[in-house]
C-alpha positions in Angstrom: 89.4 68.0 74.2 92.5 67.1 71.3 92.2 64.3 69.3 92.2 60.9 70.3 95.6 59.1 70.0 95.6 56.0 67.8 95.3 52.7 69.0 99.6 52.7 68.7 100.0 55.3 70.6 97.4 53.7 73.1 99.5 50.2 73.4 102.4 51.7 74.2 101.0 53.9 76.9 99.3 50.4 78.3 103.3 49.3 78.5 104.5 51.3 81.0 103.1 50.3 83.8 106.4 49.2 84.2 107.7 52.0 83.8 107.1 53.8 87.3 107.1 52.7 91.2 110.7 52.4 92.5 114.2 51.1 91.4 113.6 47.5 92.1 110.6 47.2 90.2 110.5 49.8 87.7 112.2 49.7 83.9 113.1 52.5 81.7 110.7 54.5 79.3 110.7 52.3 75.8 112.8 54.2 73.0 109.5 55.3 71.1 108.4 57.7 73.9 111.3 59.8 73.0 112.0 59.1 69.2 108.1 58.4 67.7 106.9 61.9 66.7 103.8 60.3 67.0 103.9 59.9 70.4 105.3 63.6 70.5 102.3 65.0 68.9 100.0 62.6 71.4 102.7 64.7 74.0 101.8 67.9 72.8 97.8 67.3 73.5 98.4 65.1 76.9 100.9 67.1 78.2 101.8 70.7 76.9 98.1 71.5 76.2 97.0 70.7 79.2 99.7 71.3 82.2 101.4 74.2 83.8 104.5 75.4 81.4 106.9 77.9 83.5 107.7 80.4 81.1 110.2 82.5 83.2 110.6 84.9 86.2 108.2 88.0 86.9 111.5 90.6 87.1 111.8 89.8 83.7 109.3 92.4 83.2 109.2 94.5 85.8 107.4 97.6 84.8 104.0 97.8 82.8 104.3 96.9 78.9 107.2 95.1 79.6 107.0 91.9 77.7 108.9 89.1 75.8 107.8 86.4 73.5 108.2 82.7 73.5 106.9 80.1 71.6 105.7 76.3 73.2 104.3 74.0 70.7 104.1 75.8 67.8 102.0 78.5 69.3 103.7 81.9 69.7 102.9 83.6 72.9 103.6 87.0 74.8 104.3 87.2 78.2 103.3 91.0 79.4 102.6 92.7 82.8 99.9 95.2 82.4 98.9 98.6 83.0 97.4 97.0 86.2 100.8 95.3 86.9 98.8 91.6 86.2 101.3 89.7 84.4 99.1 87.9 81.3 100.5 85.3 78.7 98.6 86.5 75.6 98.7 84.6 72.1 100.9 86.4 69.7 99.0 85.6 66.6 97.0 88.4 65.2 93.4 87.9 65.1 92.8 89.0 61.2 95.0 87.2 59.3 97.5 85.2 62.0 100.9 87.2 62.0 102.4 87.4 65.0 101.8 91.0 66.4 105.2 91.3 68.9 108.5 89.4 68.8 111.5 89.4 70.8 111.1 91.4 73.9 110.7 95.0 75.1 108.5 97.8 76.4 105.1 99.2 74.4 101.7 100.5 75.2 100.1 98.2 72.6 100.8 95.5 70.1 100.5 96.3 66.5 100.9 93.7 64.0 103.3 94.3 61.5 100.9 92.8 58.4 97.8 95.3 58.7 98.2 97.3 61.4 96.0 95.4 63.7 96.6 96.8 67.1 95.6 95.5 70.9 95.9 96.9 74.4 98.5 95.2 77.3 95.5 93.2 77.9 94.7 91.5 74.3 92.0 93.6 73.8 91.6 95.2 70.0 92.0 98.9 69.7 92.5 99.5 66.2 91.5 97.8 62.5 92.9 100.0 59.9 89.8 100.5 57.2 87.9 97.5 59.2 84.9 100.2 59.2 84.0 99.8 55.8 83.2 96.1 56.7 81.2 96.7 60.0 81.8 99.4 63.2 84.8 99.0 64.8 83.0 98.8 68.1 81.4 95.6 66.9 84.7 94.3 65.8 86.6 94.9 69.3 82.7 93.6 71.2 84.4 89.8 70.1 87.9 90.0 68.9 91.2 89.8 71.5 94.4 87.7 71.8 93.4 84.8 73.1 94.8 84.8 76.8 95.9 81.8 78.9 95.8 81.0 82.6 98.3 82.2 84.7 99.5 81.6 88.0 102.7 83.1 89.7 104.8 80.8 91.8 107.7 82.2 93.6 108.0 84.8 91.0 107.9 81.9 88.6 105.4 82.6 85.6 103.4 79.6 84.7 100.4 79.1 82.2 98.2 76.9 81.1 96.4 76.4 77.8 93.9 74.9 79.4 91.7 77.4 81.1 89.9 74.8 83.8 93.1 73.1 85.0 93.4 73.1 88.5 95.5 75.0 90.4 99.6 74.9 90.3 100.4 75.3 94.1 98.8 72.1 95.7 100.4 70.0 94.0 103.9 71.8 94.7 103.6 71.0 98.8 106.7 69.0 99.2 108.8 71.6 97.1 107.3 74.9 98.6 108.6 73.5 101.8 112.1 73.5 100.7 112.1 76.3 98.3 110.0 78.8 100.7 113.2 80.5 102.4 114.9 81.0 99.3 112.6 84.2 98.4 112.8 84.0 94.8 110.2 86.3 93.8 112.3 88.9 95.3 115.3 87.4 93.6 116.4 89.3 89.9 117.1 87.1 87.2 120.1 87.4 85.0 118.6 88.6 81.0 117.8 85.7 79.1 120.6 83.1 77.6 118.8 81.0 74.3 120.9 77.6 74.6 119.5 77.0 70.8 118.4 73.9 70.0 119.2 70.5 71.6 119.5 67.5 69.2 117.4 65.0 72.0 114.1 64.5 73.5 113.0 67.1 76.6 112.2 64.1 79.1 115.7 62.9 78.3 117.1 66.7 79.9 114.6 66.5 82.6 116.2 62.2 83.5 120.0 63.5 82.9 119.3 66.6 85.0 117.5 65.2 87.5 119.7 61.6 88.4 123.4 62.2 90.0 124.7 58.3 88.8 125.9 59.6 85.8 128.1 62.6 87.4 130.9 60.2 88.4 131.6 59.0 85.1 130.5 62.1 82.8 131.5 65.2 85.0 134.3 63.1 86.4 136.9 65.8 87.5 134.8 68.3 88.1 131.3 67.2 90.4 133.2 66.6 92.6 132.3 68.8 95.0 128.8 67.4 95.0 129.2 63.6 94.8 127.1 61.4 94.0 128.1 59.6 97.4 126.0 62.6 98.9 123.2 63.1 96.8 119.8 61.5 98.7 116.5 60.8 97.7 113.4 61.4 99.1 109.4 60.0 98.8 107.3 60.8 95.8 103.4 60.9 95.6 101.3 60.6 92.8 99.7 63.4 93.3 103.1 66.0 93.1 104.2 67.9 90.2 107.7 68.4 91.0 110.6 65.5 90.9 113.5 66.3 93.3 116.4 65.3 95.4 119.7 67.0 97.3 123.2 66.9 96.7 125.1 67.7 99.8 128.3 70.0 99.3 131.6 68.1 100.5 134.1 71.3 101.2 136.4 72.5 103.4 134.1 74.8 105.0 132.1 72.2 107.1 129.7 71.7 103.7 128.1 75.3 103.9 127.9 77.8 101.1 129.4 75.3 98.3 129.4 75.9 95.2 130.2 74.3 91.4 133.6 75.6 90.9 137.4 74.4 91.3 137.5 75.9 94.9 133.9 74.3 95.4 132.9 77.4 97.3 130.3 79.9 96.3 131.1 82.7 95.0 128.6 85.5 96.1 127.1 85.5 99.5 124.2 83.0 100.0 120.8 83.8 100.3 120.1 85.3 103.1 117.4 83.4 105.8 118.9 80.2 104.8 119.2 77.2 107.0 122.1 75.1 107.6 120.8 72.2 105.3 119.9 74.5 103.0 123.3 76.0 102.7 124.9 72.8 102.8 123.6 71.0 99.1 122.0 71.8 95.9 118.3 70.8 95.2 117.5 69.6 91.9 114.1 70.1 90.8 111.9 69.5 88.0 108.5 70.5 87.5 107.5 68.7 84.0 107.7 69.9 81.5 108.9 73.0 80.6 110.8 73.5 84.0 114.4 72.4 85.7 115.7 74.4 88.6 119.0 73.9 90.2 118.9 75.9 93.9 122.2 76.5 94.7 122.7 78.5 98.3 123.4 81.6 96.6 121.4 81.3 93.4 118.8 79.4 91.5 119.2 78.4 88.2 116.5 77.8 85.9 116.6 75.4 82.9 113.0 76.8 80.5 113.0 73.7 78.0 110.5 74.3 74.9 110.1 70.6 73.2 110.0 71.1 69.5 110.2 67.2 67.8 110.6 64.2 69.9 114.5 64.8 69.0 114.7 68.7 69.1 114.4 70.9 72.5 114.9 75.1 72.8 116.5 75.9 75.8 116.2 79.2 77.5 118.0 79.7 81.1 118.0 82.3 83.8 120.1 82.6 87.0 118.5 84.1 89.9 120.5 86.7 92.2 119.7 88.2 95.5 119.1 91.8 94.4 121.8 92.9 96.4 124.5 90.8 94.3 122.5 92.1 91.2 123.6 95.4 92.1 126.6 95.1 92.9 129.8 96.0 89.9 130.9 92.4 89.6 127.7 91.0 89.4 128.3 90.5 85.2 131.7 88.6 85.9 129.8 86.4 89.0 127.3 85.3 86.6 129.9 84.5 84.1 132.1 82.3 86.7 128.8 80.5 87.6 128.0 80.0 83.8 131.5 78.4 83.1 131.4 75.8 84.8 127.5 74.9 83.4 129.5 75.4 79.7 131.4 72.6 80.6 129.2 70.2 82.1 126.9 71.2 79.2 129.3 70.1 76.5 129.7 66.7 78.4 126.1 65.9 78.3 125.6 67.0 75.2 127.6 64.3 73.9 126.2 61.3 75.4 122.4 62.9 75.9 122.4 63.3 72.0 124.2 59.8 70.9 121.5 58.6 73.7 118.8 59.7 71.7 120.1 58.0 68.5 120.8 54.9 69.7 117.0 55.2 71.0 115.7 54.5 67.7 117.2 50.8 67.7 115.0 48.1 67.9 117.6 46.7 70.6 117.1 49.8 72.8 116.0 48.2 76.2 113.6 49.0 79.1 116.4 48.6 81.7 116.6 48.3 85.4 117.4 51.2 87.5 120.3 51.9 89.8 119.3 52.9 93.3 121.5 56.3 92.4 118.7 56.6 89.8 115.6 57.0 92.1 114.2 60.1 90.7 113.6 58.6 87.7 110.7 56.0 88.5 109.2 58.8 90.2 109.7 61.3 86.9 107.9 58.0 85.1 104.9 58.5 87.3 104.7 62.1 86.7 104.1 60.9 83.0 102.5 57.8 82.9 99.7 58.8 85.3 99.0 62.2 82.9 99.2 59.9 79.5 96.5 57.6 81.2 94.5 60.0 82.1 94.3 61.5 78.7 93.5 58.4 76.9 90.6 57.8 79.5 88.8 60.7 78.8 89.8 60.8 74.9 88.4 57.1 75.2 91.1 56.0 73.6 92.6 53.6 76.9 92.8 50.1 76.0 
């Protein structure tokens, strides 16, 4: 159990009540949930402690002692598959005197830290302590000492993990997603190498809102969302009891609405995913699963959006596209991916602008819980997701009031 949250922290989560239910009821988060570092840190234990964080795609690291590193609240991590083939997410901090023992990414039979020569199997598990014998037998030493490991569960070839090592399971509470992500195969699907997007000047539930409600696209991406209007997009039910927020955009294009894609022709590009149905073929689904995860499942690829919070005004951002192995192999694969990407630059740069002024005018005293437009329903859902986890923290930290 963290810390309990102080009795600020614990009036403001008894404020937003409000907050969640549907667009005629529900108001807007108040400007300290994204600008308080306060209420960040009261994040970090309620939230990023305690819930699934997708980390990336198993092709990633497709062979044993392929890894990469990635840091989520302050703690650095490795992300490995085995000798076994069992991907593991492994602390990276070195059990003697804390440096990390692996950065970046690669391939290696073991980790050796840099600082001592501290060095541990694919598994966490020590194998050598240079001159540790003097102290007591290295047997000994290895009986109680690994990398800490976390709990992992694979999702569609999506790598999750939890800090918490009793946290229930992932899947059940994905039901209404699997059912529309199921065809699309993606653990069979090869994801594009890594792109860092650096670091965002705002608050990660402001990405998760921008990404996830299509009202804004006819003012901000006006000229070129087109192709997916915001007259099409639809919204669907949300239970409590989810962990993803979604909704469709439906393709408007001169090939009956199949196979669109974000691009002046508003066609895609590569060949869609094969097994797909008609609906499927005919929108994007845009998907979050809090917090560390945005996916945007496009008929012939699935982007995904890794956000790492860092401040309550500073997110990392790491993305991925993911290809039908048969477009990965192909020559023009590199130059599909880049045509894809462009058009993300662009949008990009437009919500950059107003999702960072956003999250200065935040920190007026003036900033307003709001009312929702009805092109906004995700949102009240997205405030459930949170609201019902912040709750539930400060009950059992007995800090509710």
């Amino acid at each position: 159990m963290g810390p309990r949250p102080s009795q600020a922290v614990a009036d403001l989560v008894g404020r937003l009540d409000e907050c969640v239910g549907d667009t005629r009821t529900a108001r807007t988060l108040p400007g300290e949930c994204y600008t308080s570092e306060e209420f960040f840190a009261f994040e970090k234990e309620a939230l990023l402690f305690r819930e699934w964080l997708c980390l990336g795609h198993h092709s990633s690291i497709p062979d044993p002692g392929d890894y990469y590193t990635i840091t989520v609240a302050d703690e650095p991590l490795i992300v490995v598959r085995g000798e076994d083939h069992v991907v593991r997410v492994l602390s990276a901090v070195c059990r003697h005197r804390g440096h990390p023992v692996a950065q970046d990414a690669g391939n290696c039979a073991q980790f050796r830290c840099p600082y001592h020569w501290w060095s541990y199997a694919l598994d966490g598990s020590l194998v050598a302590a240079p001159e540790m014998r003097h102290t007591l037998p290295l047997p000994e030493l290895r009986a109680d000492t690994r990398l800490p490991e976390l709990r992992v569960e694979l999702w569609h070839g999506l790598i999750f993990a939890n800090f918490d090592l009793d946290a229930a399971p992932l899947a059940p509470t994905l039901w209404r997603i699997e059912r529309e992500v199921a065809a699309f195969g993606m653990e069979d699907l090869v994801a594009t190498p890594v792109e860092s997007v650096g670091e965002r000047p705002w608050n990660w539930k402001l990405h998760h809102e921008n990404a996830l409600e299509p009202y804004h696209t006819q003012f901000v991406h006006r000229g070129y969302h087109e192709m997916a209007p915001v007259s099409r997009a639809t919204f669907w039910d949300f239970e409590e009891d989810e962990g993803a927020v979604m909704h469709p955009t439906y393709f408007d294009n001169a090939q009956g609405g199949l196979d669109g894609g974000m691009n002046p022709m508003g066609v895609a590009i590569s060949p869609s995913i094969p097994g797909l149905s008609d609906d499927q073929r005919s929108r994007v689904l845009f998907g979050s699963i809090p917090p560390t995860l945005f996916l945007s499942i496009f008929p012939n690829y699935v982007g995904l959006s890794i956000l790492l919070p860092q401040s309550a005004g500073v997110t990392l951002g790491r993305r991925h596209l993911l290809y039908p192995k048969s477009v990965a192999e192909d020559p023009t694969w590199s130059w599909i991916h880049a045509s894809e990407e462009a058009f993300d630059d662009i949008a990009g740069v437009q919500d950059a602008t107003t999702t960072s002024t956003l999250q200065v005018s935040l920190r007026s005293r003036y900033a307003p819980s709001g009312r929702y437009s009805h092109q906004e329903a995700t949102l009240p859902q997205f405030n459930t997701w949170l609201v019902r986890r912040y709750q539930r923290y400060l009950a059992e930290t007995g800090a509710a009031s």
